[in-house]
C-alpha positions in Angstrom: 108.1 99.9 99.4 108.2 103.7 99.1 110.2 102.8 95.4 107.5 100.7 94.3 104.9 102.9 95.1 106.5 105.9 93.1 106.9 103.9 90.3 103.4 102.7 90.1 102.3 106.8 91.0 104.7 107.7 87.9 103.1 104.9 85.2 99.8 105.9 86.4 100.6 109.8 85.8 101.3 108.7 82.3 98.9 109.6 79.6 97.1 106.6 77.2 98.3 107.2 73.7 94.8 108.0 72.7 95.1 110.9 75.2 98.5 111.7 73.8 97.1 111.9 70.2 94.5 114.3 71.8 97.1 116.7 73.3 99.5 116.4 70.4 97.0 116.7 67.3 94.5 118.8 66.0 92.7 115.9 64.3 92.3 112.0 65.5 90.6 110.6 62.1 94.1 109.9 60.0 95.9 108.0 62.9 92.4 106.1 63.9 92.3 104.8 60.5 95.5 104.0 60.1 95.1 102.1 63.7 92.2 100.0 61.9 94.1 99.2 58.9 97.3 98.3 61.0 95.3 95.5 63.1 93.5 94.2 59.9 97.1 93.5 58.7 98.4 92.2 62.2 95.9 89.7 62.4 96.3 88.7 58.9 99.9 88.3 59.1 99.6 86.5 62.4 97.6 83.9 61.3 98.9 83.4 58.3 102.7 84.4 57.9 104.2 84.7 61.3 103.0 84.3 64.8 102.7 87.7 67.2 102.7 88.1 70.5 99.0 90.4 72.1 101.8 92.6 73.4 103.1 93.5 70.0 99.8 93.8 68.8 99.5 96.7 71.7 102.4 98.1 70.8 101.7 98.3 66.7 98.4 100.0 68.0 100.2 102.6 69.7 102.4 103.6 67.2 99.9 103.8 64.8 98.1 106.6 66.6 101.3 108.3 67.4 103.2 108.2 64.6 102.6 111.6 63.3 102.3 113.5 66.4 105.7 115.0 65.8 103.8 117.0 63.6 103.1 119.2 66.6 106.9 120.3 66.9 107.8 120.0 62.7 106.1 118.7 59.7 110.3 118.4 58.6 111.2 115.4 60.4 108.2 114.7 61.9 108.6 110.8 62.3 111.9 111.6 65.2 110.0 114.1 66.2 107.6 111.9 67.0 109.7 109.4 68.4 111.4 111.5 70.7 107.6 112.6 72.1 106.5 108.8 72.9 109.8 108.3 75.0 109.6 111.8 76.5 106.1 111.3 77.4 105.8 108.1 78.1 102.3 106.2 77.3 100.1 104.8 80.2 100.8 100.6 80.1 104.1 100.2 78.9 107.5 100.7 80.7 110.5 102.8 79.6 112.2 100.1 77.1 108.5 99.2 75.6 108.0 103.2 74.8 111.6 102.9 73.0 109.8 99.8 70.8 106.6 101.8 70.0 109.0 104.9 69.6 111.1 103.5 67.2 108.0 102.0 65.6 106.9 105.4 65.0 109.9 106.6 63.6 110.1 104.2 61.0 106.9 104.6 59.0 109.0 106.8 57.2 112.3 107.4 56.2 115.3 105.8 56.5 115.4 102.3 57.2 116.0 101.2 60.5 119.9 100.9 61.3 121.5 99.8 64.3 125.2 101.3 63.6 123.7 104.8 62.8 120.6 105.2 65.2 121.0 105.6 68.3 118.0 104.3 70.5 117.0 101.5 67.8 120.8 100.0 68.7 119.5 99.8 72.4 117.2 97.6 71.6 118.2 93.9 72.2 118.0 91.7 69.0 114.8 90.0 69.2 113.1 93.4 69.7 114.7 95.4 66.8 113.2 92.5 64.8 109.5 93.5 66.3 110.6 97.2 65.4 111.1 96.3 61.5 107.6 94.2 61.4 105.5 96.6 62.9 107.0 99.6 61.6 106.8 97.8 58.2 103.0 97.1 59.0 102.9 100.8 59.9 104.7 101.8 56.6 102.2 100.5 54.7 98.9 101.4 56.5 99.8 105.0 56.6 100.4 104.9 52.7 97.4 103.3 52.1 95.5 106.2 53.3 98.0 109.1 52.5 94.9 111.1 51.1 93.5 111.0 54.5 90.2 109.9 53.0 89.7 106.6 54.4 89.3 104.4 51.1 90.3 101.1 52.5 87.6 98.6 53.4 89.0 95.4 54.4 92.5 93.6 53.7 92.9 89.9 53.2 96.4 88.6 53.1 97.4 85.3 50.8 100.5 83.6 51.9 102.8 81.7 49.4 105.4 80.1 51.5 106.8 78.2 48.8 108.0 81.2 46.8 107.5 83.5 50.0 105.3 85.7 48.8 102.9 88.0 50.7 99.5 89.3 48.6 97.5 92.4 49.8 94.2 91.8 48.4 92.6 95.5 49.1 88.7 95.4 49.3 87.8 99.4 48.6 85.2 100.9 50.4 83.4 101.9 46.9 83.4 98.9 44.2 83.4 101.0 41.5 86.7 102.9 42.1 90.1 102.0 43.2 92.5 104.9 45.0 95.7 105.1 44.6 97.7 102.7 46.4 101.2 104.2 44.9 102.3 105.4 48.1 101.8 101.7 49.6 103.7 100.3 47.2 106.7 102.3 47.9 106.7 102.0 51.4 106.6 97.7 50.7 110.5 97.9 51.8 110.4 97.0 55.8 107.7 94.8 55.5 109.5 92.7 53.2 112.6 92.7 55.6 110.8 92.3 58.8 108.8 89.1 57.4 112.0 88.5 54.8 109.7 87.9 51.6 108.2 89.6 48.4 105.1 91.2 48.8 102.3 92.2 45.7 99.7 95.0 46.8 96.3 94.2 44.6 92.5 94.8 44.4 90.1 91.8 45.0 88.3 91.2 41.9 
């Protein structure tokens, strides 16, 4: 009894990861929009590539507000910095292997591809999670390069699904007709998506 009821005075000593992004960051309005973008592509992709669990919908939301508060230690590394500040910390909600999900979630919006012979905590993940790790850090990939300017350009995102030729289209809806940001940075950072949902993806404007 005394166990359990440290355990539940430890989870509830842990800090929400929108109180985490407060502590850890000087400004909330990059990893808030990335957050919205993120769950505009989840619930695309959900409904219309694969299906996802509310859980990994949580975690994905997480991430995305975390993912860059490694900044607070180094801007050089920032995404392991970051990482190694969800599992330290902990987030209020999830247990100690889920922090490792979102964690490794975060450090992948960047960087390296995830690898299980050469990274250390993804490899403790069991299979079916380090396959959660590659969607939603591919999900978080792009988000975060669709607003790299920080300028929150992005109105809406419709997903078309080809399953024929598997093929994923972003249709991007701007939040000013008239002019179209750069999406460079998006289409980069296509790589994990496309090996987390194993297809080709196209990032376009709607007409």
């Amino acid at each position: 009894m005394q166990s359990i009821f440290l355990l539940n005075l430890m989870l509830t000593m842990k800090l929400s990861a929108q109180e985490l992004l407060n502590k850890y960051s000087k400004s909330s309005s990059h990893p808030t929009e990335v957050r919205r973008i993120c769950m505009m592509i989840f619930d695309e992709a959900n409904e219309k590539i694969r299906e996802m669990s509310n859980k990994e919908r949580k975690f994905l939301e997480a991430a995305a507000l975390l993912h860059d508060i490694g900044y607070y230690i180094d801007s050089k590394g920032h995404n392991k910095h970051s990482m190694k500040m969800v599992i330290e910390n902990g987030i209020a909600g999830f247990n100690e292997n889920e922090e490792k999900i979102i964690g490794c979630i975060c450090r992948y919006h960047r960087g390296g591809l995830p690898d299980k012979n050469d990274h250390e905590i993804y490899n403790t993940l069991e299979k079916k999670e380090r396959k959660i790790v590659k969607r939603l850090a591919g999900i978080l990939k792009i988000s975060d390069g669709l607003d790299r300017g920080h300028l929150n350009l992005i109105k809406k995102i419709h997903l078309n699904y080809d399953e024929e030729n598997n093929i994923v289209e972003f249709i991007l809806t701007p939040n000013t007709p008239e002019f179209r940001p750069d999406i460079t940075s998006a289409i980069r950072k296509r790589d994990l998506f496309e090996i987390g949902f194993k297809c080709q993806s196209v990032l376009k404007f709607s007409e």
